[in-house]
N, C-alpha and C positions, 0 to 999 in steps of 0.2 A: 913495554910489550914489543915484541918483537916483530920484523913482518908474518913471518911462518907464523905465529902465533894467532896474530891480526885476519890473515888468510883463514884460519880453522877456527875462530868464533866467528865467520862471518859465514863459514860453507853451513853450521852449524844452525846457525839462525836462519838461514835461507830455507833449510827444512822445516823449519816452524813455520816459517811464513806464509804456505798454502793452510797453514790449520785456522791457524790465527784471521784470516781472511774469511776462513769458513763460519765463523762468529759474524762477521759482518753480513753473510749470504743471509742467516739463518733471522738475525735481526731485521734485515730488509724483507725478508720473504714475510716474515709474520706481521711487519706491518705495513705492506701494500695487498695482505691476505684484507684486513681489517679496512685497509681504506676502499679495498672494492665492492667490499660486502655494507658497507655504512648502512644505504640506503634497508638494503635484510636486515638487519640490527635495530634500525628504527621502526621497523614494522615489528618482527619481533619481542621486541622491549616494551612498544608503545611508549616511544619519548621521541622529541621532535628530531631536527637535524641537528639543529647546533648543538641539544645534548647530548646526544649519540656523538659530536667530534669529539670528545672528551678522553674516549678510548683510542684516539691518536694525539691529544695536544696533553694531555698529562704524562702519555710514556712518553715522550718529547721531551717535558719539563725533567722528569725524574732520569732521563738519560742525561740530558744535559748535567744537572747536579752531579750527579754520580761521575760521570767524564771526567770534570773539573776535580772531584775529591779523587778521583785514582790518578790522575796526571800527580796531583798536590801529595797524594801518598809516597810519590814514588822519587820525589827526593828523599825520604827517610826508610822506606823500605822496599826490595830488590823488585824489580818490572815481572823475575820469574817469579816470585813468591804472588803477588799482584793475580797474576794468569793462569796461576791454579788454584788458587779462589776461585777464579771463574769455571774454570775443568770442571769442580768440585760441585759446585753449589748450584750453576744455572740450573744441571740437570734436574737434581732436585724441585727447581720452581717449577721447569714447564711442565714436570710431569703431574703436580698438582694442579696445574694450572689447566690441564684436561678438563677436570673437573666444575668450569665456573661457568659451563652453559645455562644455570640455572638461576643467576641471579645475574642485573646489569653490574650491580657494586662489587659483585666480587670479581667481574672480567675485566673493571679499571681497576682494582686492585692487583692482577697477577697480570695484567700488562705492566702497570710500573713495576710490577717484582721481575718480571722480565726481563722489565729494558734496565732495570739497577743493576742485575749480576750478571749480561752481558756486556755491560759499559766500560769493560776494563780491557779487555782486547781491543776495541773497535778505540778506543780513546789512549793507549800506548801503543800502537802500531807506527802510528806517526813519530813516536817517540823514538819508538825500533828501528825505524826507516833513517831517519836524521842522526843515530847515536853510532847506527853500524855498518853503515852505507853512506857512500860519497854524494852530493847533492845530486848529477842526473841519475844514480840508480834510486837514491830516493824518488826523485820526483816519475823516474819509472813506477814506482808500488803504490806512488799517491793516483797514477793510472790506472794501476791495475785495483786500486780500490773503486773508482767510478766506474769501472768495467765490471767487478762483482757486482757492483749497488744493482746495475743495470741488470745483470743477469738475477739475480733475485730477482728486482722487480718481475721482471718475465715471466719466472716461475710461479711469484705469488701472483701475478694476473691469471695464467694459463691454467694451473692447478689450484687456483682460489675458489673463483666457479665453481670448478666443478666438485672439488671435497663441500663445496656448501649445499650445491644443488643433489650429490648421490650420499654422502656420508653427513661429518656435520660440522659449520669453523671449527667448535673446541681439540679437530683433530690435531692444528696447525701447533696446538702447545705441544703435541709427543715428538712429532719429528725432526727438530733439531735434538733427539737425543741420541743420533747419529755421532754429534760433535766427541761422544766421549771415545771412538774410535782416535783421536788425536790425544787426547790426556800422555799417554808415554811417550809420544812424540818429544814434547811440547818441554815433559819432567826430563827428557835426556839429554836435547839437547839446546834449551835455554840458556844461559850463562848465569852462572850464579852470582850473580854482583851485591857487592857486601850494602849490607843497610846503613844508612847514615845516621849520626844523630840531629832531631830535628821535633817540632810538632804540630798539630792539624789545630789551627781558630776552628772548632767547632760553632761557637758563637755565632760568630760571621756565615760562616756557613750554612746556620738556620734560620739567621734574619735572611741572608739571600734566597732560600728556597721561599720561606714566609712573603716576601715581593715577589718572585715569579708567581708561583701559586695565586697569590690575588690577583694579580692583576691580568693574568689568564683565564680565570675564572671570571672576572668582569669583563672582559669581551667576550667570553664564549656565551653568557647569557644577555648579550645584547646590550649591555650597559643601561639595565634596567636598576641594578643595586650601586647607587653609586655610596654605597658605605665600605662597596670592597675595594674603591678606589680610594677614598677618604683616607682607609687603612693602610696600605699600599702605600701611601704618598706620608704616610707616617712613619711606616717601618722604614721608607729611602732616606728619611731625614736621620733617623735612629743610626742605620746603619753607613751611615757619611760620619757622622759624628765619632761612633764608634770606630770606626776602622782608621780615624787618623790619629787618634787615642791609643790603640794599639800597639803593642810591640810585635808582634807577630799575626797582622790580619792576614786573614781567608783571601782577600783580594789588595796586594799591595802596592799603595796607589804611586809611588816609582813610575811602575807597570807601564800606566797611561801617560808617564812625561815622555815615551821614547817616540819620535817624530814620526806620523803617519798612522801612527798604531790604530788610534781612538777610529777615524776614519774608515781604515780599515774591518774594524769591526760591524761597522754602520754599511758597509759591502758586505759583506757577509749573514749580517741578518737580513736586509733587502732580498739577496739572492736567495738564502733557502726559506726564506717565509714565503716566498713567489714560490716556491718548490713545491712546498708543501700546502699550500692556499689552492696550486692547482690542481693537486693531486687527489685532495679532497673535494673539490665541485666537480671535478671532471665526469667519475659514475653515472652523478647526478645528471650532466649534461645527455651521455648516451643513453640511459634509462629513459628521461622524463620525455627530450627532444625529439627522440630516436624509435623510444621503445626497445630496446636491445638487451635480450637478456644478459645475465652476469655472465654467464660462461661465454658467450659470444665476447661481451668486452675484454675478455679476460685474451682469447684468442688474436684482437686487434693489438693490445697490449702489448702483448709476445713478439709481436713482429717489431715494434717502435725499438722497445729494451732491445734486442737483440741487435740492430742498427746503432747500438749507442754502446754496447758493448765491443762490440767489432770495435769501433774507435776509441774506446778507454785502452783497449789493447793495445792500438797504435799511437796511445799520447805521446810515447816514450818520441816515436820517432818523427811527431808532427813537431815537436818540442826542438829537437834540430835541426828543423828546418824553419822555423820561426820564430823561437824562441820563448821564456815565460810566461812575459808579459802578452804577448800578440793571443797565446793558444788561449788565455784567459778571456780578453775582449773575444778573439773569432767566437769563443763558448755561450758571450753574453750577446754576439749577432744572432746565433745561432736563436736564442732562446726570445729574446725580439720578435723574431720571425712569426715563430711559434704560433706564441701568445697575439701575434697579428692575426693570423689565419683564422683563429677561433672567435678573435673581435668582430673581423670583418665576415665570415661566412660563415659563422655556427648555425645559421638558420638554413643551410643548403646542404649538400650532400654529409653524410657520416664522411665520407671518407677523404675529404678536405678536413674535417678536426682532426681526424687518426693522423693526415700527415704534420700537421700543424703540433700535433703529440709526439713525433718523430722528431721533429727539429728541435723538438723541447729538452728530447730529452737527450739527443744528441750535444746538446747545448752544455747541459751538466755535463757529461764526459768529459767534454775538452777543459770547462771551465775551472773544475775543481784541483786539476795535478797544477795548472799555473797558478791560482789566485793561492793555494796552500805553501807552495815553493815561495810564491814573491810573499807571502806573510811572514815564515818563519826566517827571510833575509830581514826583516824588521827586528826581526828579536836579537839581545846582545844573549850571547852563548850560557853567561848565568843566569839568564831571565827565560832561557826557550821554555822546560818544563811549567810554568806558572803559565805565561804566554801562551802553549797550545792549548792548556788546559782554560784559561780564559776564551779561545776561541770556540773550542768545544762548547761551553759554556752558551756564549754567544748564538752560534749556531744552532744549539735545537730551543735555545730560547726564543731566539727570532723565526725557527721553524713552526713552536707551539702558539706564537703567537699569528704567523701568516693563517696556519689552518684556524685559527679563531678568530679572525680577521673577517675571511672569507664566508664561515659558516655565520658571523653576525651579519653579514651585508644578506645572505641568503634569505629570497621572500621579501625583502623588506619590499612598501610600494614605488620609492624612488627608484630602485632598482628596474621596474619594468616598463620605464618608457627606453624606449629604441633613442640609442645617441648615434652608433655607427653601424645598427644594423638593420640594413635593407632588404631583408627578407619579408616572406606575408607569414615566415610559421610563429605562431603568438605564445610561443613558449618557449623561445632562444633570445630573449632580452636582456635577461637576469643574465646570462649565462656572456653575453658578447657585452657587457659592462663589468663584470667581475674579471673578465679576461686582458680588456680596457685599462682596468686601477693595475693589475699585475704586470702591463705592460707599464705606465707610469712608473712606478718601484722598480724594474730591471733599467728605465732609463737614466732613473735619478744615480741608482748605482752604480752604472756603468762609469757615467761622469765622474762623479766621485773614484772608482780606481782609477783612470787616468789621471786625475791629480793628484793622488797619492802615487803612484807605480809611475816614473817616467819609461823615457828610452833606455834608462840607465840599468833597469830590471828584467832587461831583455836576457842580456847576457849569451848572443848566441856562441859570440868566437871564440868561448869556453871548448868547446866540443871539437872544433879544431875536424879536419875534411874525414879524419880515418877514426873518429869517434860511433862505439858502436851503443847499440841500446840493444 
């Protein structure tokens, strides 16, 4: 391939890349629609808290699966054919997925049908990034995807409310069907890259959902059935055995011999389990502590994301001025912070937690374009596609499990004696120890990427003084 050639599949694919993005908006937006509205859900339904998380920690589980099998698809067939699947088909769910205000099982059922057949942009983007772009433009668009997340969030905070307080959620399934405005985009100018020959461990692939699935489910009801754990720790043994028996497993355990990797994955669930663990008690926090209705917190919201989108925008260029590894930790100071503010003063003004939500989520911003850049320099170049898709993996597995985490500790009685918080309001307890265990988890990980990631993952003097982003 020639430069010219190199030059015009890349101008090519650049125009994909606002569509491709817009999958990501449209994902985030519907589910921090759901994580705002929880506490209406559980009134509505009549089923407690931690059942009600299950319409965020199962599309979780089924995003993650799904991630990992379209990463895994797409050494045997082309990332464009992959992405008009998704053109095709999402629209189809959400528009049935209108429909499931009538029953709790059918709205966890067309969230995970949601999060399945949007999971194939949001989980090859990275792949797009790293295959047709130079490492800082990549680690540019791994920016500007924590600046979409952000601004979704925003969206579904500020317009959550209120479609649920004047219309009604089930709206939130029609309108991403905006996205099919991009479909010729997307058909014209994708590259058509030939399909390989190759094949998908189904097997493997079911035993791995069969272990997330339980063992999700076993903390999201409190770890009162310990036969879902029994079973769980039957299928990990099945599927060890299985997969080194294998000629072609689902998860090929090579994978985990490359130095830092395993580690690194154990960063990565910490981080977005705390993401999503706070994301979900948070409502809870300003409703119960607060009294504040949804559409106010939806308006608090708006202003945090929006503060953390501004800065996804700018990773590209906080990146050279500090480089990988640093923008990753400042991410994980950031989110410290946060999670401090809410420990120590949840029982005091609302609007010391909203900033304490600010730094949080500012925190993601930065954290994400470094700790993704220095992961995929772990990966050898014929391991990367397995590799992200193992991380993807990872990630909303360690996300389904943080948000069921959190809604198991919810209520419990140990949870409501005061450890560091010195306020007199008698219903911010729960609330500045939940926030507590999430700061434990963001320290333990932090530690952990600086042992993994030295100075050596900084890489600044790559960029050299007339580098532009």
């Amino acid at each position: 391939m020639t430069g010219l050639q190199k030059e015009e599949i890349q101008r090519k694919v650049i125009k994909c890349m606002p569509w491709i993005l817009l999958y990501e908006f449209f994902q985030v937006f519907n589910e921090n629609v759901f994580n705002l509205i929880t506490p209406d859900l559980s009134q509505e339904f009549g089923v407690t808290p931690s059942t009600v998380s299950l319409i965020v920690t199962l599309g979780k589980l089924f995003f993650g699966i799904a991630a990992i099998v379209f990463t895994a698809l797409s050494d045997v067939i082309s990332i464009r054919k992959l992405l008009l699947f998704t053109c095709f088909v999402f629209p189809v769910v959400t528009l049935i997925g209108f429909f499931s205000q009538h029953s709790f099982t059918l709205l966890i059922v067309f969230r995970a049908l949601f999060a399945v057949t949007i999971a194939a942009p949001l989980a090859l983007q990275v792949m797009i990034a790293i295959k047709y772009f130079d490492k800082l433009t990549a680690a540019k668009y791994f920016g500007y995807n924590t600046a979409i997340f952000q601004l979704a969030s925003a969206a579904g905070h500020l317009f959550g409310g209120y479609i649920t307080e004047y219309l009604h959620w089930n709206v939130t399934f029609l309108i991403p069907l905006v996205t099919l405005i991009g479909v010729p985009i997307i058909y014209k100018n994708m590259p058509k890259d030939e399909s390989k020959q190759g094949s998908i461990d189904y097997i493997g692939l079911i035993l791995l959902t069969v272990i997330s699935t339980l063992l999700i489910t076993y903390m999201t009801f409190k770890m009162e059935y310990t036969l879902l754990l029994i079973s769980a720790l039957i299928f990990i043994v099945i599927f060890v055995v299985y997969t080194r028996n294998s000629r072609n497993p689902f998860v090929k355990p090579e994978l985990f011999k490359v130095k830092g990797l395993v580690a690194s994955l154990i960063v990565c669930a910490l981080f977005y389990g705390t993401q999503v663990g706070f994301a979900f008690i948070f409502p809870f926090i300003a409703k119960q502590t607060y009294g504040i209705p949804t559409s106010t917190i939806g308006v608090f919201y708006m202003f945090t994301n929006i503060a953390a989108f501004i800065v996804g925008m700018l990773s590209g260029r906080i990146i050279k001025q500090i480089g990988y590894r640093n923008i990753a930790l400042l991410g994980g100071a950031f989110i410290f912070v946060g999670l401090a503010f809410v420990a120590f003063l949840v029982g005091y003004s609302v609007v010391i937690v909203f900033i304490g939500m600010g730094l949080f989520n500012i925190g993601y911003a930065l954290f994400f374009s470094g700790y993704l850049t220095n992961y995929t320099q772990l990966l050898p170049e014929h391991q990367r596609g397995a590799g992200i898709g193992i991380e993807k993996l990872v990630l909303n597995i360690g996300s389904s499990l943080g948000g069921a985490f959190i809604a198991m500790l919810y209520g419990q009685p140990y949870m409501l004696n005061k450890i560091i918080d010195f306020s007199s309001n008698d219903k911010s307890a729960q609330y500045s120890n939940s926030a507590l265990v999430l700061m434990l988890m963001i320290g333990a990980a932090t530690l952990i990427f600086i042992k993994v990631f030295n100075k050596n993952f900084n890489r600044t003097e790559e960029f050299g003084k007339s580098a532009q982003v």
